[in-house]
N, C-alpha and C positions, 0 to 999 in steps of 0.2 A: 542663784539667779538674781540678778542686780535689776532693780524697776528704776529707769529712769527716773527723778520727781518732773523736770517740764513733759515729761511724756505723759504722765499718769494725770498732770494737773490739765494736759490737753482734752483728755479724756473726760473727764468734769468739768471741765468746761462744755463740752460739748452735749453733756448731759443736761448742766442747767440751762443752756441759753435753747435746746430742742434741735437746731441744724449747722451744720458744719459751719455755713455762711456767719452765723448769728455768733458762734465762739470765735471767728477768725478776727470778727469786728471787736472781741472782747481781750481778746489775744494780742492786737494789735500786728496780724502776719494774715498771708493769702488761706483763703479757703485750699489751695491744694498742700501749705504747708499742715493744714491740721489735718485734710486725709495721709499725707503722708507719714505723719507723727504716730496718726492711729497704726497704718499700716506696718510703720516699724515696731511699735510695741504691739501687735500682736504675733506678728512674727515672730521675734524673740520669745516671746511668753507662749508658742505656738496654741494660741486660742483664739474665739473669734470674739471679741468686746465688745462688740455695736452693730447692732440691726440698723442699718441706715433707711430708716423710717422717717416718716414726719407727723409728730417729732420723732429724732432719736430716739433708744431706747437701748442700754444694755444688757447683756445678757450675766446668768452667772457669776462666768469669768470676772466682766466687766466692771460689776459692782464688786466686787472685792478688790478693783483696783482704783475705783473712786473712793471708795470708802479709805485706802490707803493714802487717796492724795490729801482725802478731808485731814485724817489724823494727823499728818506730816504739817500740815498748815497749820494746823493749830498748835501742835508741838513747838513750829517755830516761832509763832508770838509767843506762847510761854516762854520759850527761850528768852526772847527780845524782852519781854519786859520783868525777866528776872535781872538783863543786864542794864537794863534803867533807859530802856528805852523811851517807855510810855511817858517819864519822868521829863526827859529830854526832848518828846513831842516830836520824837523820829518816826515810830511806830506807827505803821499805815492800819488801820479799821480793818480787822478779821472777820468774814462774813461767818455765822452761826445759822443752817438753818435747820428749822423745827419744824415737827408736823403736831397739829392740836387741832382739838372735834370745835365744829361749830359754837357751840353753847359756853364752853368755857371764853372762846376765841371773844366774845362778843360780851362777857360779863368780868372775868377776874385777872386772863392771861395777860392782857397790855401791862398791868399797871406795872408785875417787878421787871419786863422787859425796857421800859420807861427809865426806870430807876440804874436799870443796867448798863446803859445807854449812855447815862449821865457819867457815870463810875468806870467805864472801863471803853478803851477804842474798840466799838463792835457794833456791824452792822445783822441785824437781825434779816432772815428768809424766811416768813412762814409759807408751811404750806397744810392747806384746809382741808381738812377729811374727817368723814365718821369715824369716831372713838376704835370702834373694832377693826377699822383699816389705818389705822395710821403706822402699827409695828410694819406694815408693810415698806412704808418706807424707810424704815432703820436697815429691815434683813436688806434693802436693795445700795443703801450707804447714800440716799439722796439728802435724809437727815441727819444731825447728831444725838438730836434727844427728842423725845414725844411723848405729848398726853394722850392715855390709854386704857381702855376697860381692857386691856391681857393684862394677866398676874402673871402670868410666863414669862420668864425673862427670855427674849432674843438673845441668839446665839452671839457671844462678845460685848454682850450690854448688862447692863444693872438696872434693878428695878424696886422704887421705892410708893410705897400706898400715898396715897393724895386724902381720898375721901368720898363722900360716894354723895352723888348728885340725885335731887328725887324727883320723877315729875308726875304730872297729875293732869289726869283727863279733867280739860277744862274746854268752855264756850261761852259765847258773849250770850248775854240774859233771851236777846228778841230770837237769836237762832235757837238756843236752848225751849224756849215758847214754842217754837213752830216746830220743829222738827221732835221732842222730846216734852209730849204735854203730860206723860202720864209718867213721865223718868226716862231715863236710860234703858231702858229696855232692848233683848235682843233684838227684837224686830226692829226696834224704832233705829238702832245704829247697823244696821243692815239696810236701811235707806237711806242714811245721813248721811253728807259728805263730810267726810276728813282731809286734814290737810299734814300733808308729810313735808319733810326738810327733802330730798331727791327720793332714790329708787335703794339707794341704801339703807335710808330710815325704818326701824325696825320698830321702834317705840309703839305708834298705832297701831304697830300689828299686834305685837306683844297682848297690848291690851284687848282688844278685841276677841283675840283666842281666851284668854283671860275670862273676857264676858260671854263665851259662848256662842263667839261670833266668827262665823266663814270671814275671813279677813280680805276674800277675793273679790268679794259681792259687793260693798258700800264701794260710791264712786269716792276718787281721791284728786284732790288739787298737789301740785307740787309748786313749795317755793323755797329756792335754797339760797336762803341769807336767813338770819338765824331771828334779826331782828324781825325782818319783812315777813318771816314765818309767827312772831307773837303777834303782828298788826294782823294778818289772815285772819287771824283767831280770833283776836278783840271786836274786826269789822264783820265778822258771819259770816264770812266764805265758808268755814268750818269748822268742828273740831278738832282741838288738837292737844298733843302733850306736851306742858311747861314745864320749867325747871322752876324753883321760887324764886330766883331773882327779874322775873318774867311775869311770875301771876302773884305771888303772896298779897301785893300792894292793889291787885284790883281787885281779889276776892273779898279784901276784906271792905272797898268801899265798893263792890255790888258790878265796879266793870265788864267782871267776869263770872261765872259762874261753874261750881265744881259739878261733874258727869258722877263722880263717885270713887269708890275705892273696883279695884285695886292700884296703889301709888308703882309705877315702876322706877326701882332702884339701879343705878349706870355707877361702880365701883371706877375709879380714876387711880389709875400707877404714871408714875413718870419713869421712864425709860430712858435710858442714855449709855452713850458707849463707854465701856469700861476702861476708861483710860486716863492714865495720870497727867489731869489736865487742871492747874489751876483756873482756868476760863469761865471751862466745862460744867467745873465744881460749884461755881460760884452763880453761874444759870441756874441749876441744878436745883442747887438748895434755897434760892430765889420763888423760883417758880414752886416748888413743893411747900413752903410756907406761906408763899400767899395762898396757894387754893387749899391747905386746911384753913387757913383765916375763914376762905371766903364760903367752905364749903360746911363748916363750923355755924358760921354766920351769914348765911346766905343773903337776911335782908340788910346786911348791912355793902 
């Protein structure tokens, strides 16, 4: 069974852009040519590829056949710039996209994406999610490679250790004062407000349970930017858990102040598809060397 590639790449297209309209304008053809594209490959492929939702969304089938368009794309700039294309300044920017947890997203990840940028035609896609959700987006073929607390390797990916990121129940001195005069105490964080990254943030809960505390009871602010979640913390909205490139520098000049042990540890893999991809390889082992760098040397 032969998968058309402008079929398959209609189909991913119509995944990244969310609705048929949005991929037609990217496609540069009518919105009925991309329902129609759909409709004949799934025809042939007799399955059903896409929940026509808003956004899109496919199913199964579907991602295994984006997943096949990513691969084939990227195969063929490999191709291209094995035959001296990049050289010759033919070679159009292959889009790579990534999913990576907030915290990293906001301290270490840019920098060898930066550098990659420089060194090679490639335009970078992240997409932002907690640590324990991002293999999600591999099994569904929306990414090619992602930072990740699974040590399982996804089915057709590889998976190499980064380093393990620690964070530390921390609060600014005046909330610490009011709310926690006699310490941390179960009681006293059972009326404290904490403040979480979304509904996925698992860390304050972690600890909590940790301290002997019904994690259902304290009220909870949410703010989800990773930055705007250390300013929460520093201004007394709450407490909350930092990584040390976030609190080390204001523990030690008094900005902040530690709640206590225990530190929760978040183990980092980078995941990627197993594929003989010079591109791929070269993200790859970019990204995995910076965050032992950084994760090594956090206050640096």
């Amino acid at each position: 069974m032969k998968i058309a590639l402008e079929l398959a790449e209609t189909l991913a297209a119509v995944v990244d852009e969310g609705t048929l309209d949005a991929a037609a304008r990217r496609l540069h053809i009518t919105p009925s040519a991309v329902s129609q594209r759909i409709k004949t490959l799934e025809r042939e492929l007799g399955r059903v590829l896409l929940v026509r939702s808003k956004p899109a969304r496919v199913t199964d089938a579907g991602a295994v056949v984006v997943r096949l368009a990513r691969q084939l794309t990227l195969l063929e700039h490999d191709a291209r710039a094995a035959l001296g294309a990049e050289e010759d300044g033919q070679d159009a920017p292959v889009t790579v996209p990534l999913a990576v947890n907030a915290d990293s997203l906001a301290t270490w990840f840019l920098a060898p994406l930066a550098r990659l940028a420089v060194e090679h035609p490639v335009c970078f896609e992240l997409h932002r999610d907690d640590q324990e959700y991002t293999t999600g987006q591999l099994e569904e073929g929306l990414v090619m490679g992602a930072v990740t607390s699974q040590a399982e390797a996804v089915a057709g990916c590889s998976v190499t250790p980064i380093g393990t990121m620690r964070y530390r129940a921390v609060a600014a001195p005046a909330f610490a004062a009011r709310w926690f005069p006699d310490g941390a105490t179960a009681g006293a964080l059972a009326a404290a407000p904490a403040v979480d990254f979304n509904r996925k943030d698992e860390l304050q809960t972690d600890w909590l349970v940790a301290r002997g505390v019904d994690p259902s009871v304290p009220p909870r602010h949410q703010v989800p930017s990773s930055a705007d979640f250390a300013t929460a913390v520093r201004m007394g909205m709450g407490w909350g858990m930092l990584p040390p490139f976030q609190c080390d520098q204001d523990l030690a000049t008094g900005a902040l102040t530690s709640l206590g042990d225990p530190p929760i540890d978040v183990p980092l893999y980078w995941q990627q598809w197993n594929l003989r991809s010079g591109l791929l390889d070269a993200v790859g082992a970019a990204i995995v060397a910076e965050g032992r760098r950084a994760l090594a040397d956090p206050a640096g």
